[in-house]
C-alpha positions in Angstrom: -12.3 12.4 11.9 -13.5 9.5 9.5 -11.9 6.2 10.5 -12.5 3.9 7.8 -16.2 3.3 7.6 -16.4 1.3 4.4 -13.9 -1.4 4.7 -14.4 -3.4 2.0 -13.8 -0.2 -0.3 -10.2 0.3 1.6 -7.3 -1.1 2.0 -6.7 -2.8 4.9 -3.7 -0.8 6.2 -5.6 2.4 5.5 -7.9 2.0 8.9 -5.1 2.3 10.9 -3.1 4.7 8.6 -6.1 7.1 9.4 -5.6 6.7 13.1 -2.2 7.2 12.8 -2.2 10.4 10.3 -4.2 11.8 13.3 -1.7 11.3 15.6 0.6 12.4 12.8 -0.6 15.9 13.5 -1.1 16.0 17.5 2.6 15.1 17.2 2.9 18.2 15.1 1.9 20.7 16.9 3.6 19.5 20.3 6.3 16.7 19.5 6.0 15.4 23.2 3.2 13.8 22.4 5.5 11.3 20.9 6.1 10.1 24.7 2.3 10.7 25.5 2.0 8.0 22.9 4.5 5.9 24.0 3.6 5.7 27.4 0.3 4.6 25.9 1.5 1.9 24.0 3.7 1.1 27.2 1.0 0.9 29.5 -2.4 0.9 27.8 -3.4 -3.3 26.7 -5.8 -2.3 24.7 -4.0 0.5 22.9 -1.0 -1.6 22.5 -2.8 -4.5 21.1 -4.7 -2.1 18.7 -1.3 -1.1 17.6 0.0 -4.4 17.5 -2.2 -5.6 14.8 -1.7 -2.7 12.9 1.8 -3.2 12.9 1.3 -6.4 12.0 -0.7 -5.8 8.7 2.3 -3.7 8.1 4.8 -6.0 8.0 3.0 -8.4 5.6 2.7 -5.8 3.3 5.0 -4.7 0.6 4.3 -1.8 -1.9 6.8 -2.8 -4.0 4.7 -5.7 -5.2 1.9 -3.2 -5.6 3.8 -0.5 -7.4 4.6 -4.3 -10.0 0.5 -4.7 -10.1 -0.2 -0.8 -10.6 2.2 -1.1 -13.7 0.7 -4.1 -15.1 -2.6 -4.6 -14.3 -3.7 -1.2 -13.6 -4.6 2.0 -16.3 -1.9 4.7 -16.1 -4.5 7.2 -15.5 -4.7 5.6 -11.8 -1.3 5.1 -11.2 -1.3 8.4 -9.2 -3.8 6.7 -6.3 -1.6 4.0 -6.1 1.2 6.0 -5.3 -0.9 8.4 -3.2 -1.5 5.0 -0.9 2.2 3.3 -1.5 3.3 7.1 -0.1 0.9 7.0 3.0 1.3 3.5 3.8 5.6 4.2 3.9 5.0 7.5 6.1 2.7 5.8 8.3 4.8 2.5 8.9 7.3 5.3 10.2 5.3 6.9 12.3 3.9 3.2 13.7 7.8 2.5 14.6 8.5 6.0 16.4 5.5 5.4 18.3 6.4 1.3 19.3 10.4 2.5 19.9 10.5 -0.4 17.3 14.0 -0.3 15.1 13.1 0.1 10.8 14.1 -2.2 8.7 
């Protein structure tokens, strides 16, 4: 698994997207691993800071502002990455919620 080992290349959000895509699929094959990673967040201070932050960089983040800059500042032939990330960023913030028991808003 590579957890963001450039990141000044990625976007911030991405480090922990990683992290969380992986979990994405334990979930997957064995959806009780949804509580495993609760209980985690419920009783690990490290894990539940880790996930903290991340949440946090999700909430200041809005991909409707970059979907604006994709369409003007950005060449149509790219626009397909930035929707590639705008989709992972959404599906991750989901998962990020499931796991905290946190309501979507």
């Amino acid at each position: 698994m590579d957890l963001c080992l450039d990141a000044d290349k990625v976007p911030i959000f991405q480090c922990g997207s990683d992290l969380l895509q992986h979990s994405k699929s334990v979930l997957q094959k064995d959806i009780r691993n949804l509580e495993m990673l609760r209980e985690m967040y419920n009783q690990w201070p490290f894990f539940r800071v880790t996930i903290d932050l991340v949440e946090m960089v999700f909430a200041k983040g809005d991909p409707g502002i970059t979907a604006l800059y994709d369409k003007l500042l950005v060449s149509p032939d790219l626009w397909q990455f930035g929707e590639r990330l705008r989709s992972n960023y959404k599906e991750t913030k989901e998962l990020l919620l499931h796991v905290c028991g946190h309501r979507f808003t």
